[in-house]
matplotlib code that plots the C-alpha trace (Angstrom):
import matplotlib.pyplot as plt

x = [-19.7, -17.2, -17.9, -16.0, -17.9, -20.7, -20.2, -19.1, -22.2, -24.3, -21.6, -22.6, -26.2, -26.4, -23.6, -26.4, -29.0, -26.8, -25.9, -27.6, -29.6, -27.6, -28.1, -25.6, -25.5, -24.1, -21.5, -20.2, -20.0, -18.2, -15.8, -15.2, -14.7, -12.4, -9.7, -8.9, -7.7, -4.8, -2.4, -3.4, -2.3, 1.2, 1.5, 1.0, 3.4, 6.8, 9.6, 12.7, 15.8, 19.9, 22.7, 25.4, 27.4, 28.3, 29.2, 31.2, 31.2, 34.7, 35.8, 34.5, 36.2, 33.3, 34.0, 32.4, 31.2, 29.9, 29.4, 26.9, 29.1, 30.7, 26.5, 25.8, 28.9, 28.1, 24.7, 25.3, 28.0, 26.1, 22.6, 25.0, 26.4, 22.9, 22.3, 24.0, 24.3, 25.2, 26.9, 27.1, 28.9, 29.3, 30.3, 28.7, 28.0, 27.0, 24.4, 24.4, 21.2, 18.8, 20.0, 17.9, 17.5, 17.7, 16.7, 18.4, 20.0, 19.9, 20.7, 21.9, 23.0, 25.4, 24.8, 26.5, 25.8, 23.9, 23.5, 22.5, 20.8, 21.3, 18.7, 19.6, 16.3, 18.6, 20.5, 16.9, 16.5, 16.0, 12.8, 11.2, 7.3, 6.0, 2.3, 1.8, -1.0, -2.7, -1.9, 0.8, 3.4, 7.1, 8.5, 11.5, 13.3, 12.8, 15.5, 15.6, 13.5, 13.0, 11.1, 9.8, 12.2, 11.6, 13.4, 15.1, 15.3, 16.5, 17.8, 20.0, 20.4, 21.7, 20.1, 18.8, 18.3, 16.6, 17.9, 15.0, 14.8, 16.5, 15.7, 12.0, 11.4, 10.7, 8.7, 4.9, 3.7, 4.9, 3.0, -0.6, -0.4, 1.6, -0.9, -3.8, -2.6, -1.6, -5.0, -6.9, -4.6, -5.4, -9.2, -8.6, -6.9, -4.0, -1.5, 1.6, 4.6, 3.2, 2.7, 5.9, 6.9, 10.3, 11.9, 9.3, 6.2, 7.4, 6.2, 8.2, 9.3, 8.8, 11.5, 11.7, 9.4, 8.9, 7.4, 5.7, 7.5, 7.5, 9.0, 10.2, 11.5, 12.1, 13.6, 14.9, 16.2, 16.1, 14.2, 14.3, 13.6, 11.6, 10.3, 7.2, 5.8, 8.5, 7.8, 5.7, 5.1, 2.5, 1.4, 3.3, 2.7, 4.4, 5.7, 6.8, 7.7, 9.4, 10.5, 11.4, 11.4, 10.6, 10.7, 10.0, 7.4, 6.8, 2.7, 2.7, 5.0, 3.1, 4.7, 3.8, 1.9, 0.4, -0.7, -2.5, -0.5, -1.6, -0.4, 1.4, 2.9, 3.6, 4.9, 6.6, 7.4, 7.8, 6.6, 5.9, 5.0, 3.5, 0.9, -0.9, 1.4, -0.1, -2.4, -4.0, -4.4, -5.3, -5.2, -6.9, -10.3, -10.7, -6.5, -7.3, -10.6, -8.4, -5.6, -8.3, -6.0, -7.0, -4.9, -6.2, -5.0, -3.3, -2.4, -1.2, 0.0, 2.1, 3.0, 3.5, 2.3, 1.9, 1.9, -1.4, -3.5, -2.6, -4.3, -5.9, -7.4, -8.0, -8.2, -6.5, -8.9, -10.3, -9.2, -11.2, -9.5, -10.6, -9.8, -7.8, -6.7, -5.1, -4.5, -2.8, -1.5, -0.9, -1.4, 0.3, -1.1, -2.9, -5.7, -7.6, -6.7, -8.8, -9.8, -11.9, -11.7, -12.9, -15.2, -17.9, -14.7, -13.3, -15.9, -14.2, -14.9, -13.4, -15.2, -13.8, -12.4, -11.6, -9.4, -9.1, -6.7, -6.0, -5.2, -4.7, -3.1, -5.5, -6.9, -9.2, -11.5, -11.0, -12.9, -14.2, -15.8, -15.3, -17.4, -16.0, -12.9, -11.2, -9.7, -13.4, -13.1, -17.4, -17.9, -20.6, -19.1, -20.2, -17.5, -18.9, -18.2, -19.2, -18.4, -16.6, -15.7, -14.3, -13.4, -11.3, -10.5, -9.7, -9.1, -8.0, -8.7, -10.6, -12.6, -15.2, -14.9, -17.2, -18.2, -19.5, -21.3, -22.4, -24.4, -27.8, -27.2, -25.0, -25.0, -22.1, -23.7, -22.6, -20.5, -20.0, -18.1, -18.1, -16.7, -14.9, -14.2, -13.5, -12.5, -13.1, -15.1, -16.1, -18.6, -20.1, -20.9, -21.7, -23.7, -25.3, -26.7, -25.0, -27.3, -27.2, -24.7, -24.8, -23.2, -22.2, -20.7, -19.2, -18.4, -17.7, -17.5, -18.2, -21.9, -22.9, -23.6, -26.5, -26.7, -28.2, -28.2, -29.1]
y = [20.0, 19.0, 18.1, 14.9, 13.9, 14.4, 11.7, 9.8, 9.7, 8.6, 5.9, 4.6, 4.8, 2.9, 0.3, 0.5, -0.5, -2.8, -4.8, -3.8, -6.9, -10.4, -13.7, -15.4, -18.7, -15.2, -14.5, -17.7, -18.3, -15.2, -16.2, -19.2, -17.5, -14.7, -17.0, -18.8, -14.9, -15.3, -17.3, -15.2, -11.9, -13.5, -14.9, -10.9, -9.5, -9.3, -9.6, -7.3, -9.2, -7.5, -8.1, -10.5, -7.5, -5.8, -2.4, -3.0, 0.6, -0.3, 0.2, 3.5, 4.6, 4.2, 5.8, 3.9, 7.4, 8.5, 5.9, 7.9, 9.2, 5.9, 5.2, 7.1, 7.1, 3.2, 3.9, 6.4, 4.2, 1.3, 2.4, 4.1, 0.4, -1.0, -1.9, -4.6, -4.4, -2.3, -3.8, -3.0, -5.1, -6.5, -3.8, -0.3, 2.1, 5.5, 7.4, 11.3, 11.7, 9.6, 7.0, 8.1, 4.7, 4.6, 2.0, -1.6, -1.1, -3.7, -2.2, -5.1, -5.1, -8.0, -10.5, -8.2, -5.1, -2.5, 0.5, 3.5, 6.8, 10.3, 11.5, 15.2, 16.3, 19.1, 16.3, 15.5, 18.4, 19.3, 18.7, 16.0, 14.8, 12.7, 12.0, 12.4, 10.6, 10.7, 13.9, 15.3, 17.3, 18.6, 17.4, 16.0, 13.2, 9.2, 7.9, 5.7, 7.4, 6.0, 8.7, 6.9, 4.2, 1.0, -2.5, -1.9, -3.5, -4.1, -7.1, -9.0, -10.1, -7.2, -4.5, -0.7, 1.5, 4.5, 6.1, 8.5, 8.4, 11.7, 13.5, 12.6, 10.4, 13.7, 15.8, 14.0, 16.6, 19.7, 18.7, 19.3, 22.6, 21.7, 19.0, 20.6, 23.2, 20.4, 18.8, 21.9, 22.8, 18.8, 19.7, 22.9, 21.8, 24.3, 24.0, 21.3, 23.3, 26.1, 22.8, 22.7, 22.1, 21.8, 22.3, 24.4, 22.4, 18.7, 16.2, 13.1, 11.4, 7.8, 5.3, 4.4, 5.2, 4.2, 6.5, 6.4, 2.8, -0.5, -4.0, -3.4, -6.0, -5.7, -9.0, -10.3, -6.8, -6.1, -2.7, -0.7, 2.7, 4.5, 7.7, 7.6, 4.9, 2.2, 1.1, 3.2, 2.3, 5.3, 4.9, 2.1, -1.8, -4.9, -5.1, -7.9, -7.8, -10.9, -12.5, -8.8, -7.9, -4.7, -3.8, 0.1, 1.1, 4.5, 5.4, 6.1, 3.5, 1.6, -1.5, -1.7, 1.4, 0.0, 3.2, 4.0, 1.2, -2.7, -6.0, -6.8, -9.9, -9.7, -12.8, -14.2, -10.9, -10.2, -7.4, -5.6, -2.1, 0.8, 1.7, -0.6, -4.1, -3.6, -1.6, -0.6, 3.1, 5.1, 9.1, 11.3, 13.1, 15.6, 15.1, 11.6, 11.8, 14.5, 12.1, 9.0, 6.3, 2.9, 0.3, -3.1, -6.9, -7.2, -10.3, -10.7, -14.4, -16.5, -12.9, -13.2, -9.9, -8.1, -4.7, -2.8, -2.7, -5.9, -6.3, -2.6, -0.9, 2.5, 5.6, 7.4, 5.1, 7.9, 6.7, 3.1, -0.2, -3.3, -7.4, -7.7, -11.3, -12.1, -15.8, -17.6, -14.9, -15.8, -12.5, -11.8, -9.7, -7.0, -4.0, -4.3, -7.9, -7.5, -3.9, -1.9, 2.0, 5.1, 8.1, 10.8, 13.3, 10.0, 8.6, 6.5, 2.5, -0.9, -4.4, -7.4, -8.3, -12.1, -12.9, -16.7, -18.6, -16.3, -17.2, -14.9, -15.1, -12.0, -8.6, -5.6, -6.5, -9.5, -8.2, -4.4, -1.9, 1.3, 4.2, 7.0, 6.9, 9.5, 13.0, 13.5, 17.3, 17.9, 15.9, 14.3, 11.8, 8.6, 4.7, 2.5, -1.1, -4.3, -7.4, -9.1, -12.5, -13.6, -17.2, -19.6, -17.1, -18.5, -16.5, -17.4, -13.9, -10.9, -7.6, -7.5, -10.1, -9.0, -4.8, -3.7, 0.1, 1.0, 4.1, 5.2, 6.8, 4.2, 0.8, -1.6, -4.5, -8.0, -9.6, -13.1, -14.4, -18.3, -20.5, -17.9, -19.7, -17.4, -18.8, -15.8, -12.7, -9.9, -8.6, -10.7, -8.1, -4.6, -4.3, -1.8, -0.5, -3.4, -5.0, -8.6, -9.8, -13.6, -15.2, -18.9, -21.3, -18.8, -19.6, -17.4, -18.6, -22.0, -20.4, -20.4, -16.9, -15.6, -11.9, -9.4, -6.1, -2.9]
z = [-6.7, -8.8, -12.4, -12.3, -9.2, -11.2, -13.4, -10.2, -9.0, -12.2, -12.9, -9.0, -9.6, -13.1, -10.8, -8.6, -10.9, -13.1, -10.1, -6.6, -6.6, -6.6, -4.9, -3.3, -6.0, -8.2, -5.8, -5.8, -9.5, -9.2, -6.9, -9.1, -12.0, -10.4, -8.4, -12.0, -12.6, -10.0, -12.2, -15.4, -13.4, -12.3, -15.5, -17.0, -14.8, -16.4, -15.1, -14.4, -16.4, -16.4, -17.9, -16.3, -15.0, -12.1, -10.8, -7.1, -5.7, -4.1, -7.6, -7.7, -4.6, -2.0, 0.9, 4.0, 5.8, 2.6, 0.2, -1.7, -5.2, -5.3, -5.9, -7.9, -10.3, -10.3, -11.4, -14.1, -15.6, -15.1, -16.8, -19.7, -20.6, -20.7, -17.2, -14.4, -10.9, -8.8, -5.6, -2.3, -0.6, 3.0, 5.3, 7.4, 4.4, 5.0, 2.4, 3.0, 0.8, -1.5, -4.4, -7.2, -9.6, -13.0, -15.7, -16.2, -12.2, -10.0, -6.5, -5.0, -1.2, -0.4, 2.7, 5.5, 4.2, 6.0, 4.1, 6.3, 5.7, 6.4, 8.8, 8.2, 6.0, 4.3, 2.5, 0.6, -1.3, -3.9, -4.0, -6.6, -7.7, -5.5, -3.8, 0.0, 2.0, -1.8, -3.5, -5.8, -4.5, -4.8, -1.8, 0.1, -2.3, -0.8, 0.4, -2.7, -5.5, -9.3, -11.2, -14.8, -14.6, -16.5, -15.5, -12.0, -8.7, -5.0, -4.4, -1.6, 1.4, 3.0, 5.4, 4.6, 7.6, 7.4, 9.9, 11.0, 14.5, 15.2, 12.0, 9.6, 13.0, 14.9, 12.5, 13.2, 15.5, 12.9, 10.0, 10.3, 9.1, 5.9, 5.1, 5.6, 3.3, 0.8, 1.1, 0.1, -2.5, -3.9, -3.6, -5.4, -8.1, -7.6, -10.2, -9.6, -9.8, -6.7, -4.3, -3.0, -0.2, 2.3, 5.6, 7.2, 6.2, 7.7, 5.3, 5.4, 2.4, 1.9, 2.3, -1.2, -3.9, -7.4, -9.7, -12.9, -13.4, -14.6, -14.3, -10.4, -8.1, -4.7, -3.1, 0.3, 1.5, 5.1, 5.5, 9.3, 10.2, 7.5, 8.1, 6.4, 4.5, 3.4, 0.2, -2.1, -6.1, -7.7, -11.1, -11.5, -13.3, -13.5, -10.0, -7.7, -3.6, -2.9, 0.4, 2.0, 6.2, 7.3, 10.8, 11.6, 14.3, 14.3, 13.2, 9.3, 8.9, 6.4, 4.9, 1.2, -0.2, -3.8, -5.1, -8.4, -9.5, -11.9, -12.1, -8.5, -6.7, -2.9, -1.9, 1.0, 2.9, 6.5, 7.8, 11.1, 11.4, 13.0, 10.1, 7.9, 6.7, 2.9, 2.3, -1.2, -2.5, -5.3, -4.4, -2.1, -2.7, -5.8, -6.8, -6.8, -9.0, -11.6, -12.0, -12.0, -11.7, -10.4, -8.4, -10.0, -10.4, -7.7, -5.6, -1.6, -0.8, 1.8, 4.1, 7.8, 9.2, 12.8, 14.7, 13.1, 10.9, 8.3, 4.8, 4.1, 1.2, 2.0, 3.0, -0.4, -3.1, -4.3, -8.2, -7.6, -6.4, -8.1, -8.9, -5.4, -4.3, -1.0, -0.1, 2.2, 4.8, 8.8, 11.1, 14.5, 17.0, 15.2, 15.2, 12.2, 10.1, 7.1, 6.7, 3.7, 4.9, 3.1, 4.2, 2.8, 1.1, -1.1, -3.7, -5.4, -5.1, -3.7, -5.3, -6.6, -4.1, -2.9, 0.3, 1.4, 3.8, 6.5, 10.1, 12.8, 16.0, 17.4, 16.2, 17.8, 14.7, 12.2, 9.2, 8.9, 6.4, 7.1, 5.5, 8.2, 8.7, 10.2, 9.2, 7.2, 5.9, 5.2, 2.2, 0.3, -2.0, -0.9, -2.1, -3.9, -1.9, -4.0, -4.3, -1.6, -0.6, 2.5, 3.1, 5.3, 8.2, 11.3, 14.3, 18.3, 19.7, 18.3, 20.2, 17.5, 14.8, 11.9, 11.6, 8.6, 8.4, 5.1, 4.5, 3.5, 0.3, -0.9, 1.2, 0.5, -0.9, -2.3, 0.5, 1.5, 4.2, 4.5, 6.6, 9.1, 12.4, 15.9, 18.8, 21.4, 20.9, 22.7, 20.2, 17.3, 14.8, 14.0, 10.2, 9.3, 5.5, 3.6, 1.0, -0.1, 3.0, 3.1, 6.4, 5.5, 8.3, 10.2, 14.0, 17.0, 20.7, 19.5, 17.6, 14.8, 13.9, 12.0, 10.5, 12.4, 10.9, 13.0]

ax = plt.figure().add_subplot(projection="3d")
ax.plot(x, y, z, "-o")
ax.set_aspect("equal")
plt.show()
């Protein structure tokens, strides 16, 4: 067993013994205490700010079936005078390969402007440092990518397409041999620079993808067609998702990745999707425990979400997630609505964590805690869930409405739902090894439910 894991496992136990046994009058003063933190963490996050300037790519002889070295020469000039935006204005564009973002740019997409990608995956290399599904690797460059860049943005009304359909779209099916060998090379600990990886292995990249940066905002953009996950922020802080829509449908399609990353606004997005709408991460098994980076104060308000899985933490979590608030949220038709997941490779832990003011329209299961989720490779490192609070959740339609399966070694402990109201159930609840779950007010088929663990 790994060393690391190790001191994993002690820092659980004295968790364990610190904190296993709370009442519920705890948990509440808690929660009290904890919501108060909401307007401290927005009031932390700063802000990306530009000079009054801008860099039109018409004046740097954008071409419409290849607007990308119009881009790019915009961008370098720009970030050399100190920063400005760069302007795409109203019109079909055509980008054959990714815009890599620099400090003090403002990519800004004018209303009427679609900006569409290549979807041939040679025009992506060379390769550049990036994490897939949790672990570090040279791969294929994002279709936007900003690599240790410090005050930049997205902004504008208009539309990016990521074109990946014919091209990343296809390559699904081809990749389980690639990531398989990427997982066990992450579990190994094999060095960085011989994990690379390219047009034989078929690991998509994300759509865009900031790395390793800080004071981000990405605002109002129209975002279809991703080939992977659409917007991905790794070891990155001070970041803010404003008022965005993202439609793209295929499975891995995840809306908002927050990876490994602190201090985070999503506000007033959009979003339907054929992965998880925003979903919280923090690496993958032993690469996540040997970089050991947490995703933490981070805040999920005012989203309108549909299509799968909606508010997730999970799987990747393997660095710890922590002091996660999401408020004020109205679900579509969805799988999972509220949705903890993690399983015996991770370790790791998920607590602090406060969601309030969510109604959905339906959901295969309205609230769930997962400790076995899929692609499970024969570990033993058991997450540590704690301290949960689940409150105001109404919900017209649901298959299962509350499931909760901790384990033996480690049960999840310290969660209270309150006042939860749903109106048609097929199956009440599922618990199982959680200590210290308090059920208060909650209602399904017109019941009042009571906890009955199994």
């Amino acid at each position: 067993m790994n060393n690391q894991y190790y001191f994993f496992q002690l820092s659980s136990f004295l968790i364990l013994l610190a904190f296993g046994i709370q009442n519920c009058e705890a948990v509440q003063s808690s929660d009290q205490v904890n919501w108060k933190a909401v307007p401290e963490i927005i009031e932390r996050i700063q802000k990306p700010n530009f000079p009054d300037r801008d860099y039109l790519i018409t004046d740097y002889n954008a071409a419409q079936e290849d607007a990308l070295p119009a881009i790019r020469k915009a961008i370098k000039e720009a970030n050399s005078e100190g920063g400005g935006r760069v302007v795409i204005p109203a019109g079909e564009w055509f980008s054959k390969g990714p815009i890599h973002l620099k400090s003090n740019i403002n990519l800004h997409l004018s209303e009427g402007a679609v900006l569409k990608f290549s979807e041939s995956p040679k025009d992506y290399l060379p390769q550049v440092l990036t994490r897939w599904e949790g672990t570090e690797v040279f791969n294929f460059s994002p279709l936007i990518y900003a690599y240790q860049v410090h005050n930049v943005a997205i902004t504008g009304e208009g539309i990016l397409d990521g074109n990946a359909k014919n091209g990343f779209g296809t390559w699904r099916d081809k990749q389980k041999p690639a990531q398989e060998r990427l997982r066990e090379m992450g579990n190994k600990g094999t060095a960085l620079y011989e994990r690379v990886f390219g047009l034989d292995d078929y690991l998509r990249p994300s759509m865009i993808q900031f790395f390793g940066s800080s004071q981000i905002l990405v605002e109002d953009v129209t975002i279809y067609n991703s080939p992977m996950w659409v917007n991905h922020f790794i070891y990155s802080s001070n970041i803010i998702v404003r008022g965005i829509t993202i439609e793209s449908y295929r499975l891995n399609n995840d809306g908002i990745d927050i990876d490994s990353s602190t201090l985070v606004l999503i506000e007033d997005c959009k979003i339907s999707t054929g992965d998880d709408s925003i979903v919280i991460k923090s690496g993958r098994d032993q690469d996540g425990w040997r970089v050991g980076r947490p995703s933490e104060d981070i805040v999920i308000r005012n989203n309108y979400m549909e299509g799968h899985n909606a508010l997730a933490i999970g799987s990747e979590m393997s660095g710890g997630v922590s002091n996660v608030f999401m408020e004020n949220n109205i679900l579509g038709e969805v799988l999972s609505a509220i949705y903890f997941k993690s399983n015996l490779d991770r370790g790791g832990y998920i607590e602090n964590v406060r969601v309030r003011n969510i109604e959905v329209e339906e959901a295969d299961v309205l609230l769930r805690f997962s400790t076995n989720y899929h692609s499970h490779r024969g570990g033993d490192y058991p997450t540590l869930y704690r301290n949960f609070i689940i409150e105001e959740i109404t919900a017209k339609k649901t298959r299962l409405a509350i499931e909760a399966v901790g384990l033996a070694q480690l049960p999840i402990q310290d969660i209270l739902v309150r006042n939860v109201t749903v109106n048609e159930a097929e199956e009440v609840q599922h618990i199982n090894n959680v200590t210290n779950f308090v059920f208060e007010n909650v209602w399904v088929n017109g019941k009042e439910v009571k906890l009955t663990q199994h």
